[in-house]
N, CA, C and O of each residue as an XYZ file, in Angstrom:
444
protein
N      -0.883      0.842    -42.353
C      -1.020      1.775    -41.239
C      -1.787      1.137    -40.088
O      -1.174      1.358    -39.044
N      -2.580      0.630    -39.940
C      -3.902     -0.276    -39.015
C      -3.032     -0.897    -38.844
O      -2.886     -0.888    -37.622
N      -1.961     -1.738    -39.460
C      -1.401     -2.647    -38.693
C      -0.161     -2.786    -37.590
O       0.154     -3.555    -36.682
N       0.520     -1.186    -38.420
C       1.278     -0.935    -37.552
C       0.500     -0.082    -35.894
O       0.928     -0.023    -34.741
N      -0.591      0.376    -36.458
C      -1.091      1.228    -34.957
C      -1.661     -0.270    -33.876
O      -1.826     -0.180    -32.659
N      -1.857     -1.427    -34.613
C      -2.004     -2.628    -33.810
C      -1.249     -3.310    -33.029
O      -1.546     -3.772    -31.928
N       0.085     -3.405    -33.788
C       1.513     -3.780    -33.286
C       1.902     -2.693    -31.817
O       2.327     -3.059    -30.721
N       1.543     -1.138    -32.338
C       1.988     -0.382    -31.161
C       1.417     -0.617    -30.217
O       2.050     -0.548    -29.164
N      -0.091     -1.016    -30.171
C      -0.906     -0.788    -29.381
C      -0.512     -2.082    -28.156
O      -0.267     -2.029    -26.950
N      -0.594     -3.142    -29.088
C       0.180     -4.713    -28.528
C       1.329     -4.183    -27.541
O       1.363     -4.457    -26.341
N       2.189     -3.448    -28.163
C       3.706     -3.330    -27.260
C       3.400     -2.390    -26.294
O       4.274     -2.213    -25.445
N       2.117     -1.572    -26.182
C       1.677     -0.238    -24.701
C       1.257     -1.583    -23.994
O       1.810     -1.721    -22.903
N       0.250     -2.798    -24.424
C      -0.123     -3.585    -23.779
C       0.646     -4.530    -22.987
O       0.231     -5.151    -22.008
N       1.816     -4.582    -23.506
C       3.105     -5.623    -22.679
C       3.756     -5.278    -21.721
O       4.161     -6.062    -20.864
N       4.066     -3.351    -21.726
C       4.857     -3.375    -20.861
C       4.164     -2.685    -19.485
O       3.138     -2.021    -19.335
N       5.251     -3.173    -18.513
C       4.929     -3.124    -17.439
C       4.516     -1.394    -16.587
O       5.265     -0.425    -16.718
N       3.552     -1.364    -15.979
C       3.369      0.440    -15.522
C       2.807      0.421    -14.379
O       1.796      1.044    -14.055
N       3.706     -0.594    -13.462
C       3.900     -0.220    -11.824
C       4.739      0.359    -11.549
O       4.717      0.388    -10.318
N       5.771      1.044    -11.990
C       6.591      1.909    -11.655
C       5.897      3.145    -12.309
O       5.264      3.978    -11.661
N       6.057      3.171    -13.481
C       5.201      4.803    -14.374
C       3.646      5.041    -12.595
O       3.654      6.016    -11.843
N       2.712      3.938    -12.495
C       1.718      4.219    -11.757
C       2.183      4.524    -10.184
O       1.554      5.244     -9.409
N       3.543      3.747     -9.854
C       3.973      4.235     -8.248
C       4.559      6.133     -8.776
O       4.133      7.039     -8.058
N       5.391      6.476     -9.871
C       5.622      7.598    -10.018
C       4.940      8.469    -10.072
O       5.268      9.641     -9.886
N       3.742      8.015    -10.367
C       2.729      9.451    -10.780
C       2.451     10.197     -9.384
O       2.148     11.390     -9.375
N       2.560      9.493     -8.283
C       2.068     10.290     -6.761
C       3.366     11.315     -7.086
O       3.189     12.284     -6.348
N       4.420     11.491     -7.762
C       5.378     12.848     -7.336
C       4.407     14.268     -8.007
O       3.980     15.166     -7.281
N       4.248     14.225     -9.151
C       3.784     15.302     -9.939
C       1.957     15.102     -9.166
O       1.954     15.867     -8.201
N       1.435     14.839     -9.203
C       0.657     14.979     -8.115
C       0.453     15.270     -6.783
O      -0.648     15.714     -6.456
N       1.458     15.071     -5.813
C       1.623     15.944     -4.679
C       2.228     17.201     -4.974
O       1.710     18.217     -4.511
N       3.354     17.281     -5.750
C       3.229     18.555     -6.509
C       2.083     19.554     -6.448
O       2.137     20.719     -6.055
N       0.769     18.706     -7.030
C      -0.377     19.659     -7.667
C      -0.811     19.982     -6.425
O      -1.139     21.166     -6.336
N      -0.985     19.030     -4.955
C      -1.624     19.204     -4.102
C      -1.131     20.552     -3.507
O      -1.830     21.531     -3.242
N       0.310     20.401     -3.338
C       1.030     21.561     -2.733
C       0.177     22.997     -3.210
O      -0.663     23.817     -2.841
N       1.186     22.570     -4.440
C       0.380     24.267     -4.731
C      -1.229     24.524     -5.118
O      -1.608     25.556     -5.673
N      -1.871     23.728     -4.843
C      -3.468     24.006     -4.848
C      -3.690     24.452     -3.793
O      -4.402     25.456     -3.780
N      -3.095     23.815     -2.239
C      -3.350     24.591     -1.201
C      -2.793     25.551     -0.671
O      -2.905     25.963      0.483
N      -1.952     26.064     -1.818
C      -1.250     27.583     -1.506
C      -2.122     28.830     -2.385
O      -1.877     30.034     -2.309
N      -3.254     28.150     -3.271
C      -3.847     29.096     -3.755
C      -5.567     29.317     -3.027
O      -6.484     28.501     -2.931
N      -5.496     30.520     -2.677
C      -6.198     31.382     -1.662
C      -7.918     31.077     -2.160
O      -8.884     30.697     -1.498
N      -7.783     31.412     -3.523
C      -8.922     31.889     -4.049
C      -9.831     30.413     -4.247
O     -11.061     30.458     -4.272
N      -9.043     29.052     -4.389
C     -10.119     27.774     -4.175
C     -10.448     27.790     -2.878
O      -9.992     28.333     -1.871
N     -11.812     26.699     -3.255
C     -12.322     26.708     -1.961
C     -11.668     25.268     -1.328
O     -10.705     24.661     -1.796
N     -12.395     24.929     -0.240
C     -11.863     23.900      0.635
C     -12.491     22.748     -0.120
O     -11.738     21.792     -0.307
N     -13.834     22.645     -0.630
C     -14.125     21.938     -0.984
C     -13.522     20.963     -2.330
O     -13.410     19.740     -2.405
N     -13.215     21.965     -3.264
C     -11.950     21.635     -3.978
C     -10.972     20.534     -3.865
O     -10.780     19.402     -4.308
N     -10.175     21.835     -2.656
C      -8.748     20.838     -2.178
C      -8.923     19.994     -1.435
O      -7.843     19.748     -0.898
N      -9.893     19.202     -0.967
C      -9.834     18.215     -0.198
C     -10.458     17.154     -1.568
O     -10.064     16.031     -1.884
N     -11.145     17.682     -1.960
C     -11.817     16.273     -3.270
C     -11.087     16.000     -4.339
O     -11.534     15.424     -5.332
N      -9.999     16.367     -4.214
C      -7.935     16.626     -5.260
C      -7.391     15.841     -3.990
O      -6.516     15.067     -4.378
N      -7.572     15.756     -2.688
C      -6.957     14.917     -2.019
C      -7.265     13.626     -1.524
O      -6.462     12.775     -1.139
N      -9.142     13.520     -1.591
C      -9.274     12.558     -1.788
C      -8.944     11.412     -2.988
O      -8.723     10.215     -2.802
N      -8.977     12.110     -4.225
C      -8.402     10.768     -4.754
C      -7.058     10.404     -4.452
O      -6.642      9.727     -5.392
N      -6.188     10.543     -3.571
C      -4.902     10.057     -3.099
C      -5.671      9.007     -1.963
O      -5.228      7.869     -2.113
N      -6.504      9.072     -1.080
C      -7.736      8.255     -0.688
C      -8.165      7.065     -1.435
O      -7.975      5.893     -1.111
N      -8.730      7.484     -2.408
C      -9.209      6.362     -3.775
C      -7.966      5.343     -4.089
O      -8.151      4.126     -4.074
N      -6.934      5.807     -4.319
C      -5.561      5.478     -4.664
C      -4.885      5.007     -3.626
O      -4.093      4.146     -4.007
N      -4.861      5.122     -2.909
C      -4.801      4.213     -1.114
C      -5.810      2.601     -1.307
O      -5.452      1.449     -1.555
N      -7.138      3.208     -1.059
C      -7.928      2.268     -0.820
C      -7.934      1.261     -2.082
O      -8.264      0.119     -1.761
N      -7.625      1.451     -3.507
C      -7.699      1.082     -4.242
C      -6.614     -0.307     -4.203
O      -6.876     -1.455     -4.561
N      -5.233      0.269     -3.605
C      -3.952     -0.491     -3.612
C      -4.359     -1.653     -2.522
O      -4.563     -2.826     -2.833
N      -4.425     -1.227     -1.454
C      -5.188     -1.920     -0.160
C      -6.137     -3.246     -0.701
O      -5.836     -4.432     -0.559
N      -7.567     -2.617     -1.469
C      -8.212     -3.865     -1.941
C      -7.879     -4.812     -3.198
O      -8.413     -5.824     -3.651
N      -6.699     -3.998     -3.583
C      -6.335     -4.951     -5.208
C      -5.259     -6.255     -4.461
O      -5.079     -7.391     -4.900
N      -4.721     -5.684     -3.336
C      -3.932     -6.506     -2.253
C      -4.809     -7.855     -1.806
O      -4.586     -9.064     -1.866
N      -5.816     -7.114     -1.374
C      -6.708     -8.519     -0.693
C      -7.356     -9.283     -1.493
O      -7.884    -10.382     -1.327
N      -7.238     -8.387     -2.648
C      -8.168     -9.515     -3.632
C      -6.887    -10.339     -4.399
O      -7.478    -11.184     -5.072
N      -5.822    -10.464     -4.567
C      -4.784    -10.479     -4.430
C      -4.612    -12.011     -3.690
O      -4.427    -13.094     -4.246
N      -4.718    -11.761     -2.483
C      -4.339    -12.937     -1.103
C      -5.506    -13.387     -1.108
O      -5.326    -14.604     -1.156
N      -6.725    -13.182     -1.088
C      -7.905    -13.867     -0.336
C      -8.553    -14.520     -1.977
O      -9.210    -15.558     -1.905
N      -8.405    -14.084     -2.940
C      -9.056    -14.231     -4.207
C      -8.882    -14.884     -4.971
O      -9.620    -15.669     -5.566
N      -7.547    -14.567     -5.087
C      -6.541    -15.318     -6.028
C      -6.727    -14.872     -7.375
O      -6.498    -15.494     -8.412
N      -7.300    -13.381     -7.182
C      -7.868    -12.573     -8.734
C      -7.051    -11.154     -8.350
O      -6.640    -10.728     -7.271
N      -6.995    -10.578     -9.807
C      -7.394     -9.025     -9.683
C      -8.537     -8.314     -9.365
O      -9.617     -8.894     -9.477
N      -8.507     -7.329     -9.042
C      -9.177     -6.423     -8.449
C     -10.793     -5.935     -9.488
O     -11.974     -5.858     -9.147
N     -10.209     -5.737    -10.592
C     -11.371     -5.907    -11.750
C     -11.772     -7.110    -12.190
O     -12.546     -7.167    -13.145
N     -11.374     -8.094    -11.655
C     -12.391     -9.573    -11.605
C     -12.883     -9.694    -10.700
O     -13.749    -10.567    -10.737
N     -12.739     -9.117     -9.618
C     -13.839     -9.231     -8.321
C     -15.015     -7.613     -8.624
O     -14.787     -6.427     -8.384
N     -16.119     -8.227     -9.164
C     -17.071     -6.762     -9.224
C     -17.037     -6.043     -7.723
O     -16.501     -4.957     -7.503
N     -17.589     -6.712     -6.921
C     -18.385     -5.593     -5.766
C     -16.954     -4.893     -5.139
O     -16.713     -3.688     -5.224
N     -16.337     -5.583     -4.695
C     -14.869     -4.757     -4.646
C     -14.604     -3.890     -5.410
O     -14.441     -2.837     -4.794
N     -14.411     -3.734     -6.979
C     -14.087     -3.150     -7.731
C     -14.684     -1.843     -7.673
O     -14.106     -0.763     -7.796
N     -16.126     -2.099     -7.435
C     -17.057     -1.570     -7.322
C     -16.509     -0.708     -5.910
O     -16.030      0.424     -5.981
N     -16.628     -1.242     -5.019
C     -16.244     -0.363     -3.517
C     -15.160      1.030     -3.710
O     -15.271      2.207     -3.366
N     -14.314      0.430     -4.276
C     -12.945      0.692     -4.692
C     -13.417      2.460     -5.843
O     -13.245      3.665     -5.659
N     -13.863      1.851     -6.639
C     -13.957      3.158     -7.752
C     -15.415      3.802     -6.500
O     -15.615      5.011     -6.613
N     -15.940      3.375     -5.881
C     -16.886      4.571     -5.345
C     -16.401      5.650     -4.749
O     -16.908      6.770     -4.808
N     -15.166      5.274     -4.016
C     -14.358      6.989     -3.736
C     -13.915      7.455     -4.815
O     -13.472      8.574     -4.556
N     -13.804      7.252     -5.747
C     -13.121      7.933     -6.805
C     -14.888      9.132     -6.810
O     -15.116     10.275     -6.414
N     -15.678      8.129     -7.431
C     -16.569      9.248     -7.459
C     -17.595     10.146     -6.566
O     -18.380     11.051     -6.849
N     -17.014      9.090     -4.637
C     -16.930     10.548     -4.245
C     -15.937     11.761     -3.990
O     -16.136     12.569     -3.083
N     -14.905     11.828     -4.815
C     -13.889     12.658     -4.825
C     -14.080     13.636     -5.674
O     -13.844     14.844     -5.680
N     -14.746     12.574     -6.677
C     -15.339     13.745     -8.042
C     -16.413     14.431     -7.608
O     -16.451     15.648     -7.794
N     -17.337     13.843     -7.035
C     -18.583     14.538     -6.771
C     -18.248     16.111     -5.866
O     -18.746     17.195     -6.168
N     -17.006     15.788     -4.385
C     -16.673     17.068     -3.844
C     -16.242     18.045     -4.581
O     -16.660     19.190     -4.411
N     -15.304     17.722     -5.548
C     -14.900     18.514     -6.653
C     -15.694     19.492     -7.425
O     -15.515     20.682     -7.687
N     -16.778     18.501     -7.762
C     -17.658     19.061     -8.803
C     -18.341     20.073     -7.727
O     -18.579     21.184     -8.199
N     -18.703     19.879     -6.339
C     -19.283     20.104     -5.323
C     -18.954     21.688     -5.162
O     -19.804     22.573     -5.262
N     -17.095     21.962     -4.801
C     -16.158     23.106     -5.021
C     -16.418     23.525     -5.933
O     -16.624     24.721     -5.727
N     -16.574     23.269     -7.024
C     -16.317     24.179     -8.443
C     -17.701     24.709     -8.783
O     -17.705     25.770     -9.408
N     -19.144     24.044     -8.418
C     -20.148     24.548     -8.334
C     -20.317     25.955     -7.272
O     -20.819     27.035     -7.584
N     -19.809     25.612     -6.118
C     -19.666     26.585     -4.982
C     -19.089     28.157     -5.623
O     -19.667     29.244     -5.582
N     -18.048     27.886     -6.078
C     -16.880     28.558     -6.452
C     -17.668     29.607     -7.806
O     -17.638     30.837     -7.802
N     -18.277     28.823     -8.791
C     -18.812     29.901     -9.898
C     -20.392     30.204     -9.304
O     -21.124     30.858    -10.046
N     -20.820     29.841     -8.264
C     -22.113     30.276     -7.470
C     -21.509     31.640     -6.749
O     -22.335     32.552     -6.772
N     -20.415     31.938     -6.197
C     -19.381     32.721     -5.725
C     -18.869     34.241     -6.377
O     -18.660     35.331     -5.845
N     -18.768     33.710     -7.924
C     -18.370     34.757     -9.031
C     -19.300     35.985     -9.189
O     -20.496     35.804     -9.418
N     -18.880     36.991     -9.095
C     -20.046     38.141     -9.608
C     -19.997     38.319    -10.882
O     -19.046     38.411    -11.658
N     -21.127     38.360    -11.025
C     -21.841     38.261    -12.282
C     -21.824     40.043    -13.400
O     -22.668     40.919    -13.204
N     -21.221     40.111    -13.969
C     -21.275     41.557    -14.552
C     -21.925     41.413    -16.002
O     -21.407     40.848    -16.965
N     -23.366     42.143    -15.948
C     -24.270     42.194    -17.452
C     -24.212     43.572    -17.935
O     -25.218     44.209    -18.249
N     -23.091     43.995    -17.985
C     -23.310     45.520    -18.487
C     -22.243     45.464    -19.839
O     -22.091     46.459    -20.547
């Protein structure tokens, strides 16, 4: 059993997922759509769900230059890497930012 979950694991590791990773923006603008058709989130929310399309921009952009100028990937260059995932977590942080807002928002019923 271990050896076959090793073998699988080997063959997720071979194949290629620049196409699966260019596809994923469909079902994700998807989500964007209808997040900003629902009333009851706040702004803060839907913009930190749109920043990581931001993260995912900037991310492609510096894996590019590190790419041409480097002659590496993007996770062999730290401080880049580093630059790169910091919008991610400020995308998370607005998020978390909205969703704090949002149950600060909720009325509270103790009866």
């Amino acid at each position: 059993m271990n050896e076959l979950f090793i073998k699988f694991i080997e063959k997720l590791g071979s194949i290629d997922n620049t196409a699966l990773f260019a596809a994923s923006i469909i079902p994700y603008a998807i989500f964007l759509f209808y997040l900003y058709k629902i009333k009851s989130v706040n702004k803060f929310i839907k913009r930190g769900f749109s920043l990581t399309v931001l993260f995912v921009l900037i991310t492609i952009v510096v894996s590019i230059f590190t790419l041409n100028y480097y002659d590496k990937t993007l996770v062999e260059v730290d401080f880049l890497h580093g630059l790169a995932e910091s919008f991610l977590t400020l995308s998370d942080f607005v998020i978390l930012f909205g969703f704090l807002k949002l149950l600060n928002s909720l009325e509270v019923n103790n009866s």
